[in-house]
C-alpha positions in Angstrom: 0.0 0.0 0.0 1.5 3.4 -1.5 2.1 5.5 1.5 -0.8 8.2 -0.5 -3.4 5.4 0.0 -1.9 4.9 3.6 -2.6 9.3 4.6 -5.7 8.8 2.7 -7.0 6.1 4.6 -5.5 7.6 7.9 -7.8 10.7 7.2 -11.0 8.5 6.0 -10.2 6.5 9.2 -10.4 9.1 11.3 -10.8 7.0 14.6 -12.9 7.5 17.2 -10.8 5.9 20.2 -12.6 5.4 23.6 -8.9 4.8 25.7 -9.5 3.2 29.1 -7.3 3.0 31.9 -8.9 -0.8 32.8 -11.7 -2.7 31.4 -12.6 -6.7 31.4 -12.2 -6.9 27.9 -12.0 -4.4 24.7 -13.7 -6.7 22.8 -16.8 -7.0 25.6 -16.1 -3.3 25.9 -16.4 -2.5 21.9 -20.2 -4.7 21.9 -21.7 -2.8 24.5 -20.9 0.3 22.6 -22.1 -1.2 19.1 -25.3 -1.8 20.9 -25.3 2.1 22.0 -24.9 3.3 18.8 -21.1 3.8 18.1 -19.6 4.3 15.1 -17.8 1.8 12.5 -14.2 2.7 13.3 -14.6 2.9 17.0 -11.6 1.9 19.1 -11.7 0.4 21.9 -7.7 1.0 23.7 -7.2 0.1 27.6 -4.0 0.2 29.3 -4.9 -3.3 31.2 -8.0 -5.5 30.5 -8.9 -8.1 33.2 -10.1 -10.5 31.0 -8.9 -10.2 27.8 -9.9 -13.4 25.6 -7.6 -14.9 23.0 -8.5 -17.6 20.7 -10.2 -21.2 21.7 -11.1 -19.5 25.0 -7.8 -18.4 26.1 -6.9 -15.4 28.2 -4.6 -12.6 26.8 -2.7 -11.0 30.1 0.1 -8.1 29.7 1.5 -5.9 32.8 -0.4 -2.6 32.9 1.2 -0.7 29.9 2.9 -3.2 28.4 0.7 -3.4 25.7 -1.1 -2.1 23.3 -4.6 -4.2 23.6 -7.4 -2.8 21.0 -10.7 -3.9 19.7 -11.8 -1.8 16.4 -15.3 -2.3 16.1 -16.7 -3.0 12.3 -20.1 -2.4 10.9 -18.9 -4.4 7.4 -20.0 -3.9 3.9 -19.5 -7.6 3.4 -21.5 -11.1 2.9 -22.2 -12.6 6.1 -20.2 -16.0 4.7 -17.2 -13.8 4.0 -16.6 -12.0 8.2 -13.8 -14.2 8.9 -11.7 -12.8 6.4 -11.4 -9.8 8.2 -9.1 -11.7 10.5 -6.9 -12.2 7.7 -6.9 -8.6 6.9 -6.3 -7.6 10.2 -3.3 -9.8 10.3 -1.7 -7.8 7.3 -2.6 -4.6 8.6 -0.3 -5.8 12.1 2.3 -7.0 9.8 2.4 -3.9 8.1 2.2 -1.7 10.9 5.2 -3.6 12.4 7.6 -2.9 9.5 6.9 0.5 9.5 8.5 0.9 12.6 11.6 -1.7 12.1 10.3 -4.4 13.4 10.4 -7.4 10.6 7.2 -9.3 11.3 5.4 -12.3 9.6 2.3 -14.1 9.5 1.7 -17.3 11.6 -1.7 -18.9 10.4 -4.1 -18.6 11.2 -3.8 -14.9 13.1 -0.4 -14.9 15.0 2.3 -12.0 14.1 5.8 -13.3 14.7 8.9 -11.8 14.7 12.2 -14.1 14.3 9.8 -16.7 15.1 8.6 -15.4 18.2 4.9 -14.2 18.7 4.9 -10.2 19.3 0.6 -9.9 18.6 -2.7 -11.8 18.2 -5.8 -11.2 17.0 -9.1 -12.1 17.9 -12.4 -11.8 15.6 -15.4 -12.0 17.5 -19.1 -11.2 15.7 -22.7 -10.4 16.3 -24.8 -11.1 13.3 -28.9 -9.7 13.4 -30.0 -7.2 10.9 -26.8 -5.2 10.8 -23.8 -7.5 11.2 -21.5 -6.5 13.9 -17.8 -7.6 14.1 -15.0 -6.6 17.1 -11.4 -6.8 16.0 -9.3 -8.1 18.8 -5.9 -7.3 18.5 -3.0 -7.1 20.9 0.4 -6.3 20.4 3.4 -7.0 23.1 5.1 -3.4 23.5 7.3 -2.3 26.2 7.9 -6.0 27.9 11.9 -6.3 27.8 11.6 -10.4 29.2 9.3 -12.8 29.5 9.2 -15.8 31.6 7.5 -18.9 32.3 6.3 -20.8 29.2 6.4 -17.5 27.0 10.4 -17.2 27.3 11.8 -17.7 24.0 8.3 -17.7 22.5 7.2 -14.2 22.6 9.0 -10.6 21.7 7.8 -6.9 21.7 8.1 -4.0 19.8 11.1 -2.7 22.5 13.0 -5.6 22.5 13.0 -6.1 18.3 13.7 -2.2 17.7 15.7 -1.2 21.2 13.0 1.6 21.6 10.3 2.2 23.6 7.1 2.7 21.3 4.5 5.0 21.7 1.5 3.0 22.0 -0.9 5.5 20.6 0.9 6.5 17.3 1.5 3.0 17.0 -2.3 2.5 17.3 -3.5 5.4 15.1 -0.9 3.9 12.0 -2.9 0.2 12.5 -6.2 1.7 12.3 -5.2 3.5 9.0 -3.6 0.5 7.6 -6.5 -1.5 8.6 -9.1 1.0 7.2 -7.0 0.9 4.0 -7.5 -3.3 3.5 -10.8 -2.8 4.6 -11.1 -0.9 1.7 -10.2 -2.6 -0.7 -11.5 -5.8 0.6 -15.0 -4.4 0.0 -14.9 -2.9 -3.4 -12.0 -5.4 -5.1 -13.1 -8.8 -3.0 -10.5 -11.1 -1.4 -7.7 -11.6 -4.2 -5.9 -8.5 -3.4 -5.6 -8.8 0.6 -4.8 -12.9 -0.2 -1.4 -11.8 -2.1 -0.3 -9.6 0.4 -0.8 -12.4 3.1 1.0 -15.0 1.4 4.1 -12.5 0.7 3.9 -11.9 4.6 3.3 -15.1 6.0 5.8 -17.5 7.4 3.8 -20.7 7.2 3.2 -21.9 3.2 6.0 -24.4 2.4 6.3 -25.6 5.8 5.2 -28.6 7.4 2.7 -28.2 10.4 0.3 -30.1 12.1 -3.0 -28.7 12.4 -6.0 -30.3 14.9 -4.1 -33.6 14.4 -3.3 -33.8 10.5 0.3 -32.8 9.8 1.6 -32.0 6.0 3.0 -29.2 4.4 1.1 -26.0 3.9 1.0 -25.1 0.0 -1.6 -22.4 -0.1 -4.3 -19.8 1.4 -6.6 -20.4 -1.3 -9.3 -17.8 -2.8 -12.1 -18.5 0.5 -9.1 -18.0 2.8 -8.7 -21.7 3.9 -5.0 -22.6 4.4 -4.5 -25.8 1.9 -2.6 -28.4 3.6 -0.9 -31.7 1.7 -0.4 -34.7 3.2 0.3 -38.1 1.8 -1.1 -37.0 -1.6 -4.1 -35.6 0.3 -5.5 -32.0 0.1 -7.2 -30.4 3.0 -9.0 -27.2 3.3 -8.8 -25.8 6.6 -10.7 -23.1 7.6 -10.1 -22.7 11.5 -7.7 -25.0 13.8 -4.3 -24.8 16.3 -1.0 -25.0 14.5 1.3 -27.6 16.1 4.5 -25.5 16.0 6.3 -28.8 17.1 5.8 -30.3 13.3 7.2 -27.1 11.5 10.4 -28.1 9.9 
């Protein structure tokens, strides 16, 4: 994305962001202000959440501002069928936003954002579908921490520790809602294919082997519907959702 499309989208974005020194959740947080009325674009940015979710029920837990933990809140233009590409879209937009600030990030599928390997942000895409779809981007990026411990040491990095420099959380923010405006975009009026090529150029995962929900082959594609295509044993599988085995990469 030119970095004209980027100020333009910045200025069409033009983010309404609801920051909150502590909530339970941004995500719970960004719903109850879809159901008051809010804006598409709202953002949802707390310095600590209580019970932040992360995929497959997990919790998402940071220091007080050592993170930058965000729900945008989306009132799509988009089939119903076709919501759970917006996770994919969100994970370009993080990838992105990353490498503008010198941090050299890739995509894990199916929403992860590594750096040399190790997780730096997730992303969470939660939805409530009536008459007016409504869909809460989750996303939560490790900032300031400088170690980790316990089962995240020499899994996880931040922004600090990949760049030596403390980010500012907010402009950090402000450039992700842009470049996420900007996908958004484009995956309304010009479908899929273009947000597809930028995720495979970004991604870490296609011609590996991984092991996903118990079948294990080598990941050749993210094919036009957004289903990773995994080979195994002259097998094709489509899969759509599922836990990467990180122990079968290789």
């Amino acid at each position: 994305m030119s970095e004209r499309t980027l100020a333009v989208a910045a200025v069409a974005a033009a983010p309404s962001i609801v920051h909150l020194r502590e909530v339970d959740s941004t995500q719970t947080r960004a719903f109850a202000l879809a159901a008051e009325g809010a804006a598409d674009g709202t953002v949802v940015l707390a310095d600590v959440q209580h019970a932040g979710r992360g995929r497959r029920g997990r919790t998402w837990t940071a220091a007080p501002g050592e993170s930058l933990l965000a729900s945008i809140l989306c009132r799509p233009r988009l089939p119903i069928s076709t919501l759970p590409l917006l996770s994919l879209t969100a994970a370009v937009a993080v990838a992105e936003t990353l490498e503008d600030i010198g941090v050299s990030a890739r995509i894990k599928w199916p929403n992860d954002v590594l750096a040399r390997g190790r997780k730096i942000a997730g992303i969470l895409l939660e939805s409530r579908l009536g008459l007016e779809p409504v869909v809460a981007v989750g996303i939560g990026i490790n900032a300031h921490q400088r170690t980790f411990g316990g089962a995240l040491a020499g899994r996880a990095t931040s922004i600090f520790l990949e760049t030596a420099r403390p980010p500012e959380v907010r402009e950090v923010l402000v450039r992700l809602v842009a470049r996420f405006a900007g996908w958004r975009a484009r995956l309304a009026d010009e479908g899929f294919a273009p947000v597809r090529e930028r995720w495979r150029a970004l991604t870490s995962t296609l011609g590996t082997r991984v092991s996903i929900d118990g079948i294990t082959g080598v990941a050749r594609d993210l094919d036009a519907e957004g289903a990773l295509v995994l080979e195994t044993e002259g097998r094709v599988y489509r899969m759509v959702a599922g836990e990467m085995d990180d122990a079968a990469r290789r």
